[in-house]
C-alpha positions as CSV (number, residue, x, y, z in Angstrom):
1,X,0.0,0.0,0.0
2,X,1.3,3.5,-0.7
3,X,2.2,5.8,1.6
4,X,0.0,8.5,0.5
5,X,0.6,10.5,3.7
6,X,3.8,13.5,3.9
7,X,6.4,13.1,6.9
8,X,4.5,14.9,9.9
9,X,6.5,17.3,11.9
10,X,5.0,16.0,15.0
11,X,7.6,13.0,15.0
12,X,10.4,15.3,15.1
13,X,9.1,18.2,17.2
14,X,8.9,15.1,20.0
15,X,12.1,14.4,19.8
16,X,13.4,17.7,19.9
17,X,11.5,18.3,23.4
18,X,13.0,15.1,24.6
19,X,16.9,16.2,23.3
20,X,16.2,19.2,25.2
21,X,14.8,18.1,28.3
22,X,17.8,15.1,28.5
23,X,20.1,17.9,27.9
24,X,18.7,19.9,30.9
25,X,19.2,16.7,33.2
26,X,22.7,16.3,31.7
27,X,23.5,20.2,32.9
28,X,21.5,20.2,36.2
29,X,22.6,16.5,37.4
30,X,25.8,17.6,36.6
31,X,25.7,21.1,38.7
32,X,24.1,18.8,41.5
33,X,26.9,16.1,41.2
34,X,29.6,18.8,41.7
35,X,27.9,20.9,44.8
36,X,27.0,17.6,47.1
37,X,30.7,16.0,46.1
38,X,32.7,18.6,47.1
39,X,30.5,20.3,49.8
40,X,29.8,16.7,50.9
41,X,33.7,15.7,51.3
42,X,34.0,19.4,53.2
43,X,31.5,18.6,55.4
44,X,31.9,15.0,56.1
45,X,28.7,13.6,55.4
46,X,28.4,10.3,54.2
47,X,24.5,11.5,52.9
48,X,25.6,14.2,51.1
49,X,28.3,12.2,49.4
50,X,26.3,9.4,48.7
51,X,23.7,12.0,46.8
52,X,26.4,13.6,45.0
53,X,27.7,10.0,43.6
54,X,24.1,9.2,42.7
55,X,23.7,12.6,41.0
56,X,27.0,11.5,39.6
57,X,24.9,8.4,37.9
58,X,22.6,10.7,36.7
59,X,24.5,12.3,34.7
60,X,25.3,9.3,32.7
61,X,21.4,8.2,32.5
62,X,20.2,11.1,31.1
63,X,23.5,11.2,28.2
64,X,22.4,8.1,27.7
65,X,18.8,8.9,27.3
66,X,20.2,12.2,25.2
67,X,22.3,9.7,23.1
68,X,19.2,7.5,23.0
69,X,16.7,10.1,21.4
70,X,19.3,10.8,18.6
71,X,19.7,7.8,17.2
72,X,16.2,6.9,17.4
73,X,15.2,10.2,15.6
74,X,16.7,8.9,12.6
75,X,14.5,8.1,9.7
76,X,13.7,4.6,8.5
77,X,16.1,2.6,6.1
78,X,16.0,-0.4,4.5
79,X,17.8,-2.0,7.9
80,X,15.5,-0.9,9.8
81,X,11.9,-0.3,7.9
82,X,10.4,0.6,11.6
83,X,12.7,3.0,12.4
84,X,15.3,3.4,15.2
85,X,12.8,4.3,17.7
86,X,13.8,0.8,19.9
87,X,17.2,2.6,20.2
88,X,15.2,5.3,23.1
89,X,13.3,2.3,24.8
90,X,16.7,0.5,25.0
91,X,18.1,3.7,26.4
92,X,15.3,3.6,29.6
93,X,16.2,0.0,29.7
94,X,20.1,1.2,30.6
95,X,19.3,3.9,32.7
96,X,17.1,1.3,34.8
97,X,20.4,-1.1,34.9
98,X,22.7,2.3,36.1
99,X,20.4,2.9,38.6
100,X,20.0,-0.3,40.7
101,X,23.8,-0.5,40.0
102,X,24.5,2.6,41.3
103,X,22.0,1.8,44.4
104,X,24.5,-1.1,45.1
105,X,27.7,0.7,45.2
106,X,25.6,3.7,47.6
107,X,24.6,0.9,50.4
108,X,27.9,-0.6,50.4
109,X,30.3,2.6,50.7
110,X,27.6,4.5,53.3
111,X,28.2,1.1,55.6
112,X,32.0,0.9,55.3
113,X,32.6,3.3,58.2
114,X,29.1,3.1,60.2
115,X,30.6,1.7,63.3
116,X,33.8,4.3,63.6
117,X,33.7,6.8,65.7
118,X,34.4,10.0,64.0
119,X,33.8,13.8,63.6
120,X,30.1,14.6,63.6
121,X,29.1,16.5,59.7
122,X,29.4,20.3,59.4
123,X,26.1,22.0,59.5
124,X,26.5,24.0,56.1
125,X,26.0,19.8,54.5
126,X,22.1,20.6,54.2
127,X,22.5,23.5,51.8
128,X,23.1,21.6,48.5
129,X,20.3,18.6,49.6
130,X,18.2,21.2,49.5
131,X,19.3,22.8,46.2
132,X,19.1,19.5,45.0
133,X,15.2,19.0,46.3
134,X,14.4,22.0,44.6
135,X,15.9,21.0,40.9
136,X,14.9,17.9,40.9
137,X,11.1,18.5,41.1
138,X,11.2,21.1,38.3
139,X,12.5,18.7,36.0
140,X,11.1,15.6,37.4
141,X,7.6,17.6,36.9
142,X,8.7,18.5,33.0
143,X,9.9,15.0,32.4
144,X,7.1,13.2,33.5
145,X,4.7,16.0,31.7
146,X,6.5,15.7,28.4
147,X,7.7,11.9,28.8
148,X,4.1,10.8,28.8
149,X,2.9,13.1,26.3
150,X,5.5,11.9,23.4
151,X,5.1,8.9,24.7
152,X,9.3,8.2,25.5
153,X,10.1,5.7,27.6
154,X,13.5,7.1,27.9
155,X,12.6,10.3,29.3
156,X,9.8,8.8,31.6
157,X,12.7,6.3,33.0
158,X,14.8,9.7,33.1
159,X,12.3,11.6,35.5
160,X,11.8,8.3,37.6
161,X,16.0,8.8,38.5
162,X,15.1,12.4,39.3
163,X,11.5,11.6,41.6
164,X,14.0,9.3,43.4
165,X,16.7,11.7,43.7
166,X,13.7,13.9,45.7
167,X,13.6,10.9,48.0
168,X,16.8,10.5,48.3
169,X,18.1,14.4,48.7
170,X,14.9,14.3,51.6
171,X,16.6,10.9,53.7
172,X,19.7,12.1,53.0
173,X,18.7,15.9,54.7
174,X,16.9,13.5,57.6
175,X,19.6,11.4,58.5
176,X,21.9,14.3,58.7
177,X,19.9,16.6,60.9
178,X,19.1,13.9,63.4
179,X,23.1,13.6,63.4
180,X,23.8,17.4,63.5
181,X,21.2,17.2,66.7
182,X,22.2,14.9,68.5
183,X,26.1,13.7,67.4
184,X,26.7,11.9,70.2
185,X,23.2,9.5,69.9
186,X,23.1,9.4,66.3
187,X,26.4,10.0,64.7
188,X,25.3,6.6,62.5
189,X,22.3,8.1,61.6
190,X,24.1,9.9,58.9
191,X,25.7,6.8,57.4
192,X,22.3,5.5,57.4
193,X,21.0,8.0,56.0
194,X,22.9,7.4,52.7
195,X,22.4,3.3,52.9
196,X,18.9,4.2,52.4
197,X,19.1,6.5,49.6
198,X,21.3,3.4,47.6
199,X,17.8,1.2,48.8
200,X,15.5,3.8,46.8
201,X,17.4,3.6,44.0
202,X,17.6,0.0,43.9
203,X,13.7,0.0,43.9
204,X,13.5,2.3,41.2
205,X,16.2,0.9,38.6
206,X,14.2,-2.4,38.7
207,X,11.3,-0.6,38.1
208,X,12.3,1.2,35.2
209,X,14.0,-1.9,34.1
210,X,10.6,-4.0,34.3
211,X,8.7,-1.1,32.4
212,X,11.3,-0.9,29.3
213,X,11.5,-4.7,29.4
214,X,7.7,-5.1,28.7
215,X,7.8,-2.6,26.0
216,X,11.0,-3.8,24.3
217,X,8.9,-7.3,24.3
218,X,6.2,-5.9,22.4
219,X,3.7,-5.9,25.4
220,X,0.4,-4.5,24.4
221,X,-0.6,-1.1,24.9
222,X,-3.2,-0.2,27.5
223,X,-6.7,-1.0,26.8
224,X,-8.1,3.1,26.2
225,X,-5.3,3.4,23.0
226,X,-6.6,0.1,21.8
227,X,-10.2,0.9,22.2
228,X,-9.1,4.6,20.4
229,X,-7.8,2.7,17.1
230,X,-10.6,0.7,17.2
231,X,-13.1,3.3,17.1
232,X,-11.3,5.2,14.3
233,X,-11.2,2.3,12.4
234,X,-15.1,2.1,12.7
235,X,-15.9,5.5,12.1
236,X,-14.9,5.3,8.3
237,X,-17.3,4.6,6.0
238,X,-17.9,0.6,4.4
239,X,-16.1,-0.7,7.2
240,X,-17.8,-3.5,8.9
241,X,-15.8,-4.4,12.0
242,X,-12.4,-5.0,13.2
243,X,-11.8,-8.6,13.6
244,X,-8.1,-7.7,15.3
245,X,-5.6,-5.0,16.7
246,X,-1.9,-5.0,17.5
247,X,0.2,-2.9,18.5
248,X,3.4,-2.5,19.8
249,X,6.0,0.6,20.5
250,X,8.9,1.3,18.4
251,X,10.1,4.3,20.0
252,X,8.0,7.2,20.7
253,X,5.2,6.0,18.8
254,X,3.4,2.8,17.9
255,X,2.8,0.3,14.9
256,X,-0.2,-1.0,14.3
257,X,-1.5,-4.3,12.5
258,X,-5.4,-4.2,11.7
259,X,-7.5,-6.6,10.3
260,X,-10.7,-5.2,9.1
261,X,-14.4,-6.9,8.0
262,X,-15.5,-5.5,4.9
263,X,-18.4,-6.6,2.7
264,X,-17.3,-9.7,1.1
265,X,-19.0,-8.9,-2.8
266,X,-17.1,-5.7,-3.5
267,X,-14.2,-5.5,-5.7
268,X,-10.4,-5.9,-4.5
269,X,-9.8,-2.1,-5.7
270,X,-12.9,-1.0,-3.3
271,X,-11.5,-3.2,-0.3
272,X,-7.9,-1.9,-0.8
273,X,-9.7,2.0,-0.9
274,X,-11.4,1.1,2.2
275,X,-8.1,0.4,4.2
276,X,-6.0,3.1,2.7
277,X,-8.6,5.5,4.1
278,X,-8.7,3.8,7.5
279,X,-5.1,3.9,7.5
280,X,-5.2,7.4,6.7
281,X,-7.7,8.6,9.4
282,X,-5.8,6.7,12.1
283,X,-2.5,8.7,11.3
284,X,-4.6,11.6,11.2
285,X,-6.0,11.4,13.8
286,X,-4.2,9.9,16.4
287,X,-0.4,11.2,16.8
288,X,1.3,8.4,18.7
289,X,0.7,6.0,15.5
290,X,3.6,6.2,13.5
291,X,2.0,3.3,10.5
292,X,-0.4,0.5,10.2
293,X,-0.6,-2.5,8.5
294,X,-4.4,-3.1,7.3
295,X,-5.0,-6.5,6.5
296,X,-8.8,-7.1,4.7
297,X,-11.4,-10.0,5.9
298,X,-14.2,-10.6,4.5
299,X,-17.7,-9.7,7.0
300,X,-19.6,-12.5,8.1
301,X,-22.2,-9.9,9.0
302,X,-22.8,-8.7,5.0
303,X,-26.0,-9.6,3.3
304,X,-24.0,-11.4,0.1
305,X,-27.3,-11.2,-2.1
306,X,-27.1,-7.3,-1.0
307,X,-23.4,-5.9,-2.0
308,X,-23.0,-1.9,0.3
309,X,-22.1,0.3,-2.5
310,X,-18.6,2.0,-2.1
311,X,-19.3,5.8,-0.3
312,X,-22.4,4.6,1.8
313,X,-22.1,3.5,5.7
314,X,-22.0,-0.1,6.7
315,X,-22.9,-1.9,9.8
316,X,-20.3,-1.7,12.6
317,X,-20.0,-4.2,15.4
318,X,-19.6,-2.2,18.8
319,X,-16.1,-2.0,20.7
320,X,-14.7,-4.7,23.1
């Protein structure tokens, strides 16, 4: 079948806010990284060291997610007739593996030193958690906004790391002012404090790593986009029912196979009209398809001694 529709400039506005907003985690993770290190060192606080590292990780999750939305921006070729879309689904999959990885290496270096007795944290260690609260919920906010509006895994998995970093910023400031009040009780505390910022990132690099896995696996979409197809599909004229649906994400948006019930006495031009206009009206009309494959069936429904003639409505069966 043809493609009788011109490149749409939605595709590549998405992935220009997505290169941006990865950029903006590159710059502020990175800003972040440096304040809690070297503040963190200064003030002896194992919390505030432990963020900076994981901010440290961040930086590398959202380059990778940058890297990610590049290469899957490019068009189609004859390697890769879908696209290179899986390349920014394979990128939330990494960041996921970073994160419980870097979770790890957070609960074992905060408990290396939890029963010596040592200096209690300078007071001043609270000033870049805070800063880091602060950044992190304007872009976690964006990401998630954005993320689920062009539909990129990447960038979702992207503001996941930075929700968690609120988390972990907020034990991290906890641990350390129990500390700062009371050295001599809870001088620990503060080592604690950064073992369980390493636990919430563990948690949520296996649960970014689940969600990419179930996408790179071609897991059906959820049940409101498949009822959406389904009822464009319908709403074009001689079409009879949709016998199936598939879909399954190749990036930012989806491919779709469709087999549709037509009447089974018209011609094979008529039939092949018939998809190329519901193939047409589902691009149109929904955004996050990128193509779809329309296979034709004939209706079981259709009154064979009583051919529809092309341009007039047909019986539709209802959704579900």
């Amino acid at each position: 079948m043809p493609d009788t529709l011109a490149p749409s400039s939605i595709r590549s506005s998405r992935f220009r806010v997505g290169r941006r907003l990865a950029l903006a985690g590159v710059l502020g993770s990175g800003l972040l990284a440096v304040a809690n290190l070297l503040i963190g060192f200064m003030a002896r606080s194992t919390s505030v060291v432990a963020a900076g590292f994981e901010f440290t990780g961040d930086v590398m999750a959202s380059a990778i997610v940058l890297f990610g939305l590049v290469i899957a921006s490019r068009p189609p070729d004859e390697n890769h007739p879908y696209g290179h879309g899986r390349f920014e689904i394979l990128a939330g999959f990494l960041v996921g593996l970073i994160l419980a990885a870097a979770g790890l290496g957070i609960c074992v270096r905060s408990l290396q030193m939890v029963s010596e007795v040592h200096a209690p944290p300078a007071a001043y260690g609270i000033w870049p958690l805070l800063g880091s609260i602060v950044v992190k919920s304007f872009l976690a906010a964006f990401k998630f906004r954005h993320g689920h509006r062009i539909h990129s895994a990447g960038l979702v998995a992207d503001a996941w790391n930075d929700s968690v970093d609120i988390l972990s910023a907020a034990a991290a400031l906890a641990a350390l002012g129990l500390t700062l009040y009371n050295p001599q009780q809870f001088l620990a505390a503060d080592h604690y404090g950064g073992f369980a910022v390493g636990l919430i990132v563990i948690f949520t690099g296996f649960h970014v790593t689940r969600d990419t896995s179930l996408q790179l696996m071609d897991t059906m979409p959820e049940d409101d986009l498949m009822i959406a197809i389904r009822s464009v599909a319908l709403s074009v004229p001689n079409v009879m029912g949709v016998e199936k649906c598939f879909a399954r994400k190749t990036g930012l948006q989806y491919h779709v196979d469709l087999h549709l019930e037509v009447n089974p006495e018209i011609t094979v031009r008529e039939s092949h009209e018939i998809a190329t206009q519901v193939r047409i009206r589902i691009r149109e009309t929904l955004d996050w398809i990128a193509d779809v494959l329309v296979h034709v069936e004939p209706s079981s429904l259709a009154d064979s001694s009583s051919p529809a003639p092309t341009g007039q409505g047909a019986g539709r069966e209802p959704l579900g």
